[in-house]
C-alpha positions in Angstrom: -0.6 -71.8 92.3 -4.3 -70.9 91.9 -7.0 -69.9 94.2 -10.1 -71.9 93.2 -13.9 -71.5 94.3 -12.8 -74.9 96.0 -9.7 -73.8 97.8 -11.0 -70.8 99.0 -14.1 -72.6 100.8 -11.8 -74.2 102.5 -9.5 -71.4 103.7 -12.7 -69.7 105.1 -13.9 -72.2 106.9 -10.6 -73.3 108.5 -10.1 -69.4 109.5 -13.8 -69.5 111.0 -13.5 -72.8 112.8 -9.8 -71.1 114.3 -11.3 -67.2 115.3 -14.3 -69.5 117.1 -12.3 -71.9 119.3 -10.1 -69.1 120.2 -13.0 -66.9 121.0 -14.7 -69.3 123.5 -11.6 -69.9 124.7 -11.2 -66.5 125.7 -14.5 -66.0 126.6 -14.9 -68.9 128.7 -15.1 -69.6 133.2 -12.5 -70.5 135.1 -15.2 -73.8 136.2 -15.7 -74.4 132.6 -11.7 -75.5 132.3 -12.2 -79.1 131.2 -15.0 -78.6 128.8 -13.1 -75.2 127.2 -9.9 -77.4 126.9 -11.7 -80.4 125.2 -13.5 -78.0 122.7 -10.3 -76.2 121.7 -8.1 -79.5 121.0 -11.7 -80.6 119.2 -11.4 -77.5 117.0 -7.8 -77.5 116.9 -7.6 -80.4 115.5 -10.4 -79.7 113.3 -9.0 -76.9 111.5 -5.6 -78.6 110.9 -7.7 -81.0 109.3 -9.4 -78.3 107.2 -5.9 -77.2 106.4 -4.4 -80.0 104.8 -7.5 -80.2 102.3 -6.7 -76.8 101.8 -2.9 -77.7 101.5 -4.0 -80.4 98.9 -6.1 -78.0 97.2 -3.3 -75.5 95.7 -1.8 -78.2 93.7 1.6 -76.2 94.4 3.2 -80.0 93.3 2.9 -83.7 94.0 4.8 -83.9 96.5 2.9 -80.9 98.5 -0.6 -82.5 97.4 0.7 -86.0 98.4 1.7 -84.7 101.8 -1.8 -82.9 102.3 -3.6 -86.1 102.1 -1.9 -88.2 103.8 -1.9 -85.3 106.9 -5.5 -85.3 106.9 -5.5 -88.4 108.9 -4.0 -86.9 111.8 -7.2 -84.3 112.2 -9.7 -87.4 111.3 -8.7 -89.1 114.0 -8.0 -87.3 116.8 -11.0 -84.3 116.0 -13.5 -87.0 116.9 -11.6 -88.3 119.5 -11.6 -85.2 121.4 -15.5 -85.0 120.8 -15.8 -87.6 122.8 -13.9 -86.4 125.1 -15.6 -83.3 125.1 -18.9 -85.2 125.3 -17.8 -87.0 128.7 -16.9 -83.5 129.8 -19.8 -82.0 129.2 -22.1 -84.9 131.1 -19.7 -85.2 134.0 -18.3 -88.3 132.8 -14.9 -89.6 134.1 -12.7 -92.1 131.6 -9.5 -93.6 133.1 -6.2 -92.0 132.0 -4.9 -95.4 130.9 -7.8 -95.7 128.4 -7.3 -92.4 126.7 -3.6 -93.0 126.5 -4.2 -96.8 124.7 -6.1 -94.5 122.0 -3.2 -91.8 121.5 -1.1 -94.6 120.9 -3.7 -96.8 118.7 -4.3 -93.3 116.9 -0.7 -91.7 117.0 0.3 -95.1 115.1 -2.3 -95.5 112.5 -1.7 -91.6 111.7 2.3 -92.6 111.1 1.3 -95.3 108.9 -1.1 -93.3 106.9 1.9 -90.4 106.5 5.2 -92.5 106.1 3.4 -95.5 104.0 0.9 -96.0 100.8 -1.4 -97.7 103.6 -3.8 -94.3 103.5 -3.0 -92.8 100.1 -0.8 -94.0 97.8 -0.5 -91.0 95.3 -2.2 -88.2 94.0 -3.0 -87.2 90.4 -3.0 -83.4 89.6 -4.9 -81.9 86.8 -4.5 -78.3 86.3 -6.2 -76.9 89.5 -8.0 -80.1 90.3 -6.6 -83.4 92.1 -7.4 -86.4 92.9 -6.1 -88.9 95.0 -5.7 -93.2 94.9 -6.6 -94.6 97.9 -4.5 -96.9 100.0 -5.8 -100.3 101.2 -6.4 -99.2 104.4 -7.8 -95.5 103.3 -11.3 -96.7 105.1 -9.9 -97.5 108.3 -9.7 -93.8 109.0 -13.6 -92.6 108.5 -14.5 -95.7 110.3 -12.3 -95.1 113.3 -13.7 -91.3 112.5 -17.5 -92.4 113.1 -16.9 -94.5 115.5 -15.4 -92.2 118.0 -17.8 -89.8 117.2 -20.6 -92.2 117.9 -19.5 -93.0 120.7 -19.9 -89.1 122.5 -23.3 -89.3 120.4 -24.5 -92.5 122.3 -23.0 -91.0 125.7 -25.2 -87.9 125.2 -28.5 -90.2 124.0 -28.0 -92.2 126.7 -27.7 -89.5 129.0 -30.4 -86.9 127.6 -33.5 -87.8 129.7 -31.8 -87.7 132.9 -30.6 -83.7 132.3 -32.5 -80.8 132.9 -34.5 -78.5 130.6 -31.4 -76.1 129.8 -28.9 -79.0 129.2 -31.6 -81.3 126.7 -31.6 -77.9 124.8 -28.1 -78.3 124.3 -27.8 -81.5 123.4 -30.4 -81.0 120.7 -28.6 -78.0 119.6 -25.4 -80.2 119.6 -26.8 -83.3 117.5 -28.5 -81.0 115.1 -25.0 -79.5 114.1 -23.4 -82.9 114.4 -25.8 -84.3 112.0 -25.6 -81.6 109.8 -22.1 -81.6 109.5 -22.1 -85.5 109.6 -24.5 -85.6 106.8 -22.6 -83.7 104.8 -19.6 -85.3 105.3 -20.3 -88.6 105.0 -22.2 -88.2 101.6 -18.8 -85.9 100.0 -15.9 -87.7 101.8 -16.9 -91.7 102.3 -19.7 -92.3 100.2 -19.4 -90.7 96.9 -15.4 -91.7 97.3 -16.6 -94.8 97.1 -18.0 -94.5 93.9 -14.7 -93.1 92.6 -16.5 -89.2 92.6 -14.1 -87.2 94.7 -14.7 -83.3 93.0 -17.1 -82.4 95.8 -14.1 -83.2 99.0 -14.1 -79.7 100.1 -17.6 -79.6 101.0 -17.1 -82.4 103.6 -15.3 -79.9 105.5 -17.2 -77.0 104.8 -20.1 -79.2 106.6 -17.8 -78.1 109.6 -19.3 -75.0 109.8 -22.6 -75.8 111.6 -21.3 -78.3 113.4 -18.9 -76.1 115.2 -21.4 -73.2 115.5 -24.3 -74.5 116.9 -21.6 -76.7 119.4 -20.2 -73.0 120.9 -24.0 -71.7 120.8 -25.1 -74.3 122.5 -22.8 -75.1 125.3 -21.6 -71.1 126.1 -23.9 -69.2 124.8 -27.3 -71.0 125.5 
């Protein structure tokens, strides 16, 4: 096992992302229970995300790297879903318990397909410190459900802007300009050059993180 340049990127930001949700979570108002709660499940599952690329990274073995890849789904899913969440929170939005449980269920079972099946990845190929991984036929189900769910606390937050005061359209455009950011860089290293079978640059996806977290904690419990 070997640290790389690409490895370690993603170790640093998973233990920033981690040492930040825990710090507005200690830092945080009783009042500010729902929003706090939302966050730290956002970068909960965030990090655990960041993880298994860093997991896949190592190349301890295949069956280590395969199991890194397929995890990832689980933090694809249910980080953006929890941004929306958080989004709702935030705006003083209410969404019906039975909703949000349809989408655990609609998540929880596409993330057991993409772990137990070849649906999400279907193998891995190591080279030295480097992988790289074959998709599955349903690998881009998972950034699409990822985008979507993230559009949609976007679009809540558009809709919303011109009806909020001075201090909370601050925050929102401190919010979008990490989410696009982060969204920028991520779509460019994890969907689109993918798709063109260029894969080297993964860890930067992640990485892209960085400012999206930051400016979200700046901006809602700092500002």
């Amino acid at each position: 096992m070997t640290i790389t340049i690409n490895s370690a990127t993603l170790f640093l930001t998973f233990v920033f992302n981690v040492l930040l949700g825990v710090f507005v979570l200690l830092r945080s108002k009783k009042q500010d229970a729902g929003l706090v709660n939302n966050f730290s499940l956002f970068t909960l599952f965030l990090s655990f995300w960041i993880f298994c690329f860093f997991l896949s990274s190592l190349t301890i073995n295949y069956q280590v790297t395969l199991l890194g890849a397929r995890l990832t789904s689980i933090g694809a899913l249910f980080f953006p879903l929890h941004f929306m969440l958080f989004s709702f929170v935030f705006l003083e939005k209410k969404i019906k318990i039975s909703y949000l449980m349809l989408l655990y269920l609609i998540l929880g079972i596409i993330c057991s397909a993409s772990i137990s099946t070849n649906y999400y990845i279907r193998a891995v190929e190591i080279a030295g410190n480097n992988y790289d991984y074959l998709v599955g036929q349903y690998y881009y189900l998972v950034p699409f459900l990822l985008l979507s769910l993230m559009a949609s606390g976007l679009y809540a937050q558009i809709k919303a802007y011109q009806l909020q005061n001075n201090i909370r359209k601050n925050q929102i455009r401190y919010l979008f300009f990490g989410v696009f950011v982060a969204l920028l860089i991520g779509s460019i290293t994890n969907i689109f050059l993918p798709m063109a079978g260029i894969r080297i640059f993964n860890f930067l996806g992640p990485f892209g993180t960085v400012f999206f977290v930051g400016f979200a904690a700046f901006s809602l419990f700092f500002y």
